[in-house]
C-alpha positions in Angstrom: -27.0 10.5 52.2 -23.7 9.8 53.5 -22.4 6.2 56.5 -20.5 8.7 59.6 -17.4 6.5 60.5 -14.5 6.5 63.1 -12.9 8.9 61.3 -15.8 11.5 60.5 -15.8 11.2 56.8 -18.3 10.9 54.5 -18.4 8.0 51.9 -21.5 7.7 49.4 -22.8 3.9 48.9 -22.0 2.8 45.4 -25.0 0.6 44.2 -23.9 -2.9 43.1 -25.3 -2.1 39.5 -23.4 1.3 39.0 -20.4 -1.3 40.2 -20.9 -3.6 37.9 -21.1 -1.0 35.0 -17.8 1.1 36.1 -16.0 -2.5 36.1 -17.4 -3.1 32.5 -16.3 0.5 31.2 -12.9 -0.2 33.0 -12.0 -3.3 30.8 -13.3 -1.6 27.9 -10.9 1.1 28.6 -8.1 -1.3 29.2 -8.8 -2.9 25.9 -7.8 0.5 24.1 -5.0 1.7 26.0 -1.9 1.4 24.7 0.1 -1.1 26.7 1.5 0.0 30.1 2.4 3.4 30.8 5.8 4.9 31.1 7.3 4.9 34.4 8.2 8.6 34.9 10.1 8.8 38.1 12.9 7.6 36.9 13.2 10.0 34.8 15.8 12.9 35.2 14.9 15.3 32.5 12.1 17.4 33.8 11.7 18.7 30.0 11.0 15.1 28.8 8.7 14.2 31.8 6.7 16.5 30.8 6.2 16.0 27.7 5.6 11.9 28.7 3.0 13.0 31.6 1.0 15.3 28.6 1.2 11.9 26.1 0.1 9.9 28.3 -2.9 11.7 30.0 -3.7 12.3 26.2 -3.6 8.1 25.5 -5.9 7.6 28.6 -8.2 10.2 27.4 -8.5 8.8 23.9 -9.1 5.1 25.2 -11.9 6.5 27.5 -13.6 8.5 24.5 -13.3 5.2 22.1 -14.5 2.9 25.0 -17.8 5.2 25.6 -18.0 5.7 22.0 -17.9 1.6 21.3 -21.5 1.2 23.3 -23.3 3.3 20.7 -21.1 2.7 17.7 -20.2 -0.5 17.8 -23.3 -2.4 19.4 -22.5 -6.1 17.3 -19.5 -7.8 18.6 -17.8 -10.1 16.6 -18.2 -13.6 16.5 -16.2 -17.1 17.4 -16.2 -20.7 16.9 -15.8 -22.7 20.9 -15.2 -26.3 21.2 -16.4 -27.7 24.5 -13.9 -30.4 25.8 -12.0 -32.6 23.2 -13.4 -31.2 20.4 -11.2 -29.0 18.0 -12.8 -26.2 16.1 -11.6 -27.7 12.6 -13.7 -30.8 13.3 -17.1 -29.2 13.1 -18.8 -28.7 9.3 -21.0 -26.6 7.5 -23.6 -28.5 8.2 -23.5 -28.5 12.5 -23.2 -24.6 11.8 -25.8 -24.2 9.9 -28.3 -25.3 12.4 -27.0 -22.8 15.0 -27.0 -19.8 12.8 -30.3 -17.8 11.8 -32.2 -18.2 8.5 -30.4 -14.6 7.0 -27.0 -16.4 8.2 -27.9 -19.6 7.0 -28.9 -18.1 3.5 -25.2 -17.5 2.8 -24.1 -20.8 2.9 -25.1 -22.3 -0.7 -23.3 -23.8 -3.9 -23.5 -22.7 -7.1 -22.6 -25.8 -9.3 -21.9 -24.9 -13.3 -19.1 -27.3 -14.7 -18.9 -26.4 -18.1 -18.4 -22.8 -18.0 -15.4 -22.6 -14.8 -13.6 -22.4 -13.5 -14.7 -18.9 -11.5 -13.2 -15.8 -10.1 -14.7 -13.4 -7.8 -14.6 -10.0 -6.5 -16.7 -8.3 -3.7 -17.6 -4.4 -3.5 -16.0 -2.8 -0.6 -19.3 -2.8 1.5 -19.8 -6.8 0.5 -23.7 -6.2 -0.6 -22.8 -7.0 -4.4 -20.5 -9.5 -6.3 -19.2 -10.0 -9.7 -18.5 -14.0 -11.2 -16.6 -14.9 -14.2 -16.5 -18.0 -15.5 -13.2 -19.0 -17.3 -15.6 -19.9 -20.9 -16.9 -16.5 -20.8 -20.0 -16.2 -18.7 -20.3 -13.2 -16.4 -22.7 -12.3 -13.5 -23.7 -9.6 -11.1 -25.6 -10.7 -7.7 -27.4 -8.4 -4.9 -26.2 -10.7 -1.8 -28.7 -8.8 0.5 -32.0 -10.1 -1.6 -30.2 -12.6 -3.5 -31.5 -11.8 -6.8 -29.6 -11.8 -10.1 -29.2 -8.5 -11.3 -27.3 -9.3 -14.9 -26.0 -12.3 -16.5 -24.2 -12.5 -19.9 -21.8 -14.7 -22.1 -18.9 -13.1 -23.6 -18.0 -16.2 -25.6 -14.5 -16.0 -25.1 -11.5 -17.0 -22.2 -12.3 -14.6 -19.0 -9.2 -14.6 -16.5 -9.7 -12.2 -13.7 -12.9 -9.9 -12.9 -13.0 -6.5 -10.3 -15.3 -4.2 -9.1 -14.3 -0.7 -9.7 -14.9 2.2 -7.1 -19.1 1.0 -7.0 -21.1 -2.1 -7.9 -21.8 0.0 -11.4 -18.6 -0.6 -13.1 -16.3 -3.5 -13.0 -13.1 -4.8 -14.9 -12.4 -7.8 -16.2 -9.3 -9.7 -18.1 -10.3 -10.9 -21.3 -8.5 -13.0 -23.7 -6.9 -10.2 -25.7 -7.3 -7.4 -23.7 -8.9 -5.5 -20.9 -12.8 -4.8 -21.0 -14.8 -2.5 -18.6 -18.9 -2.9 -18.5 -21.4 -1.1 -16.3 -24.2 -3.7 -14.5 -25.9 -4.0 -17.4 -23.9 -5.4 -19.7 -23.0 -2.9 -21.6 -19.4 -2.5 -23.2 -18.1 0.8 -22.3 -14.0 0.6 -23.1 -11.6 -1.3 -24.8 -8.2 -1.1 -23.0 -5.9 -2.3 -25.3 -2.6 -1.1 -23.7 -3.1 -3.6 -21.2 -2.1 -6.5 -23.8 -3.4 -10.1 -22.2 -3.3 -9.5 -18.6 -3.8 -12.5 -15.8 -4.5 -10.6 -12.8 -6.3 -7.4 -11.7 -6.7 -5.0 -8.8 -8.3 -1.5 -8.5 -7.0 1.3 -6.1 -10.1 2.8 -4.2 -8.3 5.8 -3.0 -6.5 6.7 -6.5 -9.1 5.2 -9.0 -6.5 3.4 -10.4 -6.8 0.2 -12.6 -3.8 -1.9 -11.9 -3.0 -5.1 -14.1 -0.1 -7.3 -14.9 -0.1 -9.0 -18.1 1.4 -12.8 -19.3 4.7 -11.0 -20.4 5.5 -9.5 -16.6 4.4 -5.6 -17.4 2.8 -3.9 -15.0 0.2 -1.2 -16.0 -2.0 1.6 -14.3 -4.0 3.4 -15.6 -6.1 6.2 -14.3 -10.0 5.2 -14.5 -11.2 8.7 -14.5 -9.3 10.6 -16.9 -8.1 7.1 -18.8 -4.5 8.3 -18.8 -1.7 5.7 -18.2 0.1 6.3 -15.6 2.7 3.8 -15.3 3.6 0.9 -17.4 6.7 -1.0 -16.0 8.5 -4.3 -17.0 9.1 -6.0 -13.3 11.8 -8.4 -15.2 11.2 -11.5 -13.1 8.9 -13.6 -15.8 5.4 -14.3 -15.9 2.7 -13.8 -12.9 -0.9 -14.3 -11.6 -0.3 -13.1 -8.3 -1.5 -9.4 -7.0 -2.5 -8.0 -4.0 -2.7 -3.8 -3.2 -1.9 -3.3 0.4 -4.7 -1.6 2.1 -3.3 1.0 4.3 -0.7 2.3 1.7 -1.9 1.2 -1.8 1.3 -0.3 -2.6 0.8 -3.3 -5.4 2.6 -6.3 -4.3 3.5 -9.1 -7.3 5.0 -12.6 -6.5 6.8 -14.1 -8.8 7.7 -17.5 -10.0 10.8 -17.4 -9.3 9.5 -17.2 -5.4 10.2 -13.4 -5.3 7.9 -10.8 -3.9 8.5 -7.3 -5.5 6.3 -4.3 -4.1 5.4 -1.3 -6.7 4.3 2.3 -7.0 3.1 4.0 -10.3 5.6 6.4 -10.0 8.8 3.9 -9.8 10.1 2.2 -12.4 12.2 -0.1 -10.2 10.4 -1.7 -7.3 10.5 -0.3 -3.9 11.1 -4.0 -2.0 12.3 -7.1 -4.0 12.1 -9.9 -1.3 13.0 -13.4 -1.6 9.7 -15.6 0.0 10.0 -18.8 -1.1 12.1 -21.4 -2.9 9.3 -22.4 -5.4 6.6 -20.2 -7.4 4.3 -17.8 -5.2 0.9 -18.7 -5.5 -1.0 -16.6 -3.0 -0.4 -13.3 -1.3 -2.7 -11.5 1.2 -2.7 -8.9 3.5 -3.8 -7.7 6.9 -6.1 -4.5 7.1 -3.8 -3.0 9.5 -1.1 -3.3 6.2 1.7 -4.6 8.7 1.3 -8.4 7.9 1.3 -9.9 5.3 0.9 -13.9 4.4 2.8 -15.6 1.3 2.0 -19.2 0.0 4.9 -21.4 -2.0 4.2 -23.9 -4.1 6.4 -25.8 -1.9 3.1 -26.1 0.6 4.6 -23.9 2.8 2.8 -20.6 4.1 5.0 -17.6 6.2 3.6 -14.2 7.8 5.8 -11.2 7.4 5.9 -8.2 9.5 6.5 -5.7 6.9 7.9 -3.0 9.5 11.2 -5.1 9.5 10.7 -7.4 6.5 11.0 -10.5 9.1 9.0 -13.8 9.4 6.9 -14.1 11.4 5.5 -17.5 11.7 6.6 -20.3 9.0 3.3 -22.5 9.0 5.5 -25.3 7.0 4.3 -28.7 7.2 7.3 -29.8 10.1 5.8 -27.2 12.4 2.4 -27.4 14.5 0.2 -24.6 14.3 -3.6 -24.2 15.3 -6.1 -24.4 12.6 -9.4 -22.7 13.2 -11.6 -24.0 10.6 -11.6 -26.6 7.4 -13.8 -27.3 4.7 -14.2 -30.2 2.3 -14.3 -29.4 -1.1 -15.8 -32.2 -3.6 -13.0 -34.6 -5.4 -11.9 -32.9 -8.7 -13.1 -29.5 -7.3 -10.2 -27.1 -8.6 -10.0 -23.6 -6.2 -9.6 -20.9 -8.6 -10.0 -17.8 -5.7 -11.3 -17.0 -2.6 -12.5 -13.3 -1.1 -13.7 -13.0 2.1 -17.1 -10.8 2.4 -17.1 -7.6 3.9 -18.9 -7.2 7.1 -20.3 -10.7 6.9 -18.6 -14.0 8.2 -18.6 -15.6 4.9 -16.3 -16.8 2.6 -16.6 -17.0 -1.4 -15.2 -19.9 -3.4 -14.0 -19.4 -6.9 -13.7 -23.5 -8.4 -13.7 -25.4 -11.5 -17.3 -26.7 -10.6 -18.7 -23.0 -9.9 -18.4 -21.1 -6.7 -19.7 -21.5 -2.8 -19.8 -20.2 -0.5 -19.1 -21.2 3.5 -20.0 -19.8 7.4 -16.7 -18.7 9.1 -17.9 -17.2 12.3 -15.5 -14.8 13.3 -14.2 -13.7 9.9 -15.5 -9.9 9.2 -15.6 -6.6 11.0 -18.7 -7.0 13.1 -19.6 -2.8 13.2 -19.2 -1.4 9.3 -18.8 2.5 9.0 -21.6 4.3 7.2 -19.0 7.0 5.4 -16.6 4.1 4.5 -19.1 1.4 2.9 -22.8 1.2 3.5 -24.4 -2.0 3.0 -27.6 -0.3 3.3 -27.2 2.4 0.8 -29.7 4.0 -1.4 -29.4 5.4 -5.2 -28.7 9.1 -3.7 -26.5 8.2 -0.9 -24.8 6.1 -3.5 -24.7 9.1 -6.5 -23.5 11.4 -3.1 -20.8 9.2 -2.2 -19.2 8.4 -5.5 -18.9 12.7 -5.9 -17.2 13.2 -2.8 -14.9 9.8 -3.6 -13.8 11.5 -6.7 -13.3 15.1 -4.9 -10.9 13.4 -2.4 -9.5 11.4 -5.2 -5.6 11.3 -4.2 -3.0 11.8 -6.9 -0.7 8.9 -7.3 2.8 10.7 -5.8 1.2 9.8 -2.2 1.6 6.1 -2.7 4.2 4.7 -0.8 5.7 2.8 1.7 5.3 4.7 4.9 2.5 6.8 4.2 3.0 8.7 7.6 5.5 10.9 5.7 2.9 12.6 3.8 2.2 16.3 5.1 5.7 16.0 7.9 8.6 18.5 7.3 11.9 16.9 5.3 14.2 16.2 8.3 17.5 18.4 7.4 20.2 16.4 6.5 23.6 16.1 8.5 26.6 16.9 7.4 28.6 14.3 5.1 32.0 13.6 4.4 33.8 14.6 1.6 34.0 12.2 -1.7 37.6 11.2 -2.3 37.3 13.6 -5.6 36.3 16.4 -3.7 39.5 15.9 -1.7 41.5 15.4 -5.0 40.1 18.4 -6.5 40.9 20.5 -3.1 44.6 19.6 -3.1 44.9 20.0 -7.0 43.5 23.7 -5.9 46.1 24.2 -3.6 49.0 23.2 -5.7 48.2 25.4 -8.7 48.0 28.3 -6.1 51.7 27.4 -5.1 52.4 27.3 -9.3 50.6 30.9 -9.5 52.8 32.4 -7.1 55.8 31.2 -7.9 55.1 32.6 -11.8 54.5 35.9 -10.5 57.3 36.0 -8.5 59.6 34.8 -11.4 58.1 37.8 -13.6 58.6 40.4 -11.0 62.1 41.3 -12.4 61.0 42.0 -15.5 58.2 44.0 -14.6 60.1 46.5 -12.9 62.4 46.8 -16.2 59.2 47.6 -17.8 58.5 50.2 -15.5 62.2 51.6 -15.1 61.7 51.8 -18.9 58.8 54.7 -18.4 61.8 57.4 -18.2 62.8 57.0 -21.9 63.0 59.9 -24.1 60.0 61.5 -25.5 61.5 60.7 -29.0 62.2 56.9 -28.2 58.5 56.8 -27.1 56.9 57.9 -29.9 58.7 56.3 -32.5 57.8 52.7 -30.7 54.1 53.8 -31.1 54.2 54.1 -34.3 56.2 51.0 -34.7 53.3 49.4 -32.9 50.6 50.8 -35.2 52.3 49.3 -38.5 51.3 45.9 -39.5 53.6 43.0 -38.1 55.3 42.7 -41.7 56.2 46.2 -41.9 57.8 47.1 -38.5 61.2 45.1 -39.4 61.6 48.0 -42.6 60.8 51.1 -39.6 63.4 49.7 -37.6 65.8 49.9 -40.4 64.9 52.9 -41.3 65.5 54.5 -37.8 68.5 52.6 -38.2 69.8 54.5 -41.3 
């Protein structure tokens, strides 16, 4: 049913609900488009506006596909921390946050308090359901976060510096006083790996299954999990470290130094790919963003600076002389040492490695509100977990793909334009030229006396024969045929 006006078209009645909903689906596009579009009549080239008319219709019909995709996919929207007036978010505590939250969130906020055995180190699986504790006096545990239970805890009786999950919650890794151990959940020793020596800090690579460490005399080792080959072992020459991060986009291990160096590494390198200078004391933190582009650097010097490694830049230098926002700060008890802290995947909570044990806090706002089923499952079963660990190791990528731009993996080699010359290329082209000119000039000196020879064809028959059988005589005896011709 149409409204007839002045002008005799026809225009249907848009209810105020149906409104209401395009306006919604409109920001949501907005919120995945890609910046402004190009303005194309300016544009001379018909060729190239083209081409910029096809991109960009493509860019509006992607953000309209991911904006009626996010109602069904992503139904849990991340959450904040508001102040209301004067208050600042830093200013409000565990406690005030607790009593907002509801009684699964408010199960995440506890403290574990064991003071002869730390100080701890953590390490979540990639789906944030399990975590793995060490204690620096050799005590080890394994905890289902989702039921809260204990699943295994045992005493290795000696110094524990680093612990990690390895591609599930059944393996993990951990640094021991000599060397590097792995165990399954249950406790069990399964290898020894001795060629690691006494490492300080370790990381796994998902995507390779690659068991990266560096050790108290500055090596750097992978080794492949699944085959238990060692793939790289490297000496980064810059002294001793605890500091390790893998970057999460492109697997590249980054290692700071004391010296206040950062020095990024592939297994297939010997030297590192970037060697930047951070900070003026020891680096004592590194962490990354999960789009791989930023990346945050601490300094013993209490300073902290984000990078933008697309240009190798800094960003923001969060120093003490400068005013930046805080979101949120918590009070840890006097003599409370931090030994590490991990975030949780997929929940707003953060873990708390300490001399006194580990915590763990609320930080509203801190994880991925929608999680991915094919990428981690909180909610996995035994199959689904058995399924996924075969298809992990059949898309297992070899370790030539790590590096820094990924993107270049699967593109065609660009051809290469056309250099100059090295100065001993030129050398070696005149030197050519010359010994031509030498060339000619002794052929042209020896024409003379090749035309004798030839003029020397019309000797008699005689003559002719007796100098070949002067040649056939031994060079001693042709002096005694001469003379005897002579005679």
């Amino acid at each position: 049913m149409g409204v007839k006006i002045a002008n005799d078209a026809l225009i249907n009645p848009v209810p105020a609900v149906e409104k209401g909903i395009s306006e919604e689906e409109d920001m949501n596009v907005m919120k995945y488009m890609r910046g402004e579009a190009a303005n194309l009549e300016v544009l001379q080239d018909k060729k190239l506006k083209g081409q910029l008319a096809v991109r960009e219709d493509l860019y509006g019909k992607s953000a309209k596909a991911a904006a009626k995709a996010e109602k069904w996919l992503m139904p849990s929207e991340g959450g904040y921390l508001e102040a209301e007036g004067i208050e600042r978010t830093w200013n409000i505590k565990q406690e005030a946050i607790a009593r907002e939250v509801d009684i699964l969130g408010s199960r995440n906020q506890y403290d574990i308090i064991l003071p002869d055995l730390g100080p701890y180190s953590l390490d979540f699986t990639p789906s944030g359901r399990y975590v793995t504790v060490a204690g620096r006096k050799g005590h080890m545990a394994i905890l289902d976060m989702k039921n809260m239970n204990l699943i295994k805890e045992f005493q290795v009786r000696e110094t524990v510096r680093d612990v990690v999950f390895l591609h599930n919650e059944m393996f993990f890794a951990a640094a021991q006083k000599k060397y590097t151990y792995i165990y399954d959940r249950n406790g069990t020793e399964l290898h020894c790996l001795k060629e690691h020596g006494s490492v300080l800090k370790l990381q796994f690579l998902n995507k390779h299954f690659l068991l990266a460490s560096i050790n108290k005399f500055g090596q750097l080792h992978y080794q492949d999990v699944t085959t238990g080959e060692m793939i790289g072992n490297f000496r980064t020459g810059l002294g001793r470290s605890d500091v390790m991060q893998v970057n999460p986009i492109n697997s590249v291990v980054a290692v700071g130094h004391s010296g206040g160096a950062v020095s990024m590494w592939k297994p297939t390198s010997s030297a590192p790919l970037v060697k930047m200078f951070c900070h003026h004391g020891p680096v004592t933190a590194l962490a990354f963003h999960s789009n791989g582009h930023l990346m945050a650097t601490a300094g013993m010097e209490r300073k902290i600076k984000l990078w933008d490694l697309r240009k190798f830049e800094v960003l923001r230098d969060l120093s003490g002389s400068q005013n930046y926002s805080r979101y949120m700060s918590h009070s840890i008890a006097k003599g409370y040492q931090i030994q590490k802290l991990a975030f949780r995947p997929y929940e707003d909570v953060l873990g708390i490695g300490h001399s006194m044990g580990w915590s763990s806090i609320l930080i509203p706002g801190s994880r991925e509100a929608n999680f991915d089923s094919w990428v981690a499952n909180p909610f996995e079963t035994s199959k689904q977990r058995k399924e996924r660990e075969v298809h992990s190791l059949l898309d297992k990528l070899p370790p030539e793909t790590i590096m820094l731009n990924p993107t270049k993996i699967g593109s065609v080699k660009p051809t290469r334009k056309k250099e100059r010359p090295a100065k001993q290329e030129i050398r070696g082209r005149i030197g050519s030229k010359v010994a031509k000119k030498k060339k000619e000039a002794v052929e042209k000196a020896k024409k003379p006396f090749l035309e004798q020879a030839a003029k020397g064809d019309g000797l008699s028959k005689k003559k002719r024969k007796n100098m070949e059988e002067e040649s056939h005589l031994p060079g001693s005896l042709q002096r005694f045929a001469r003379k005897r011709r002579a005679n």
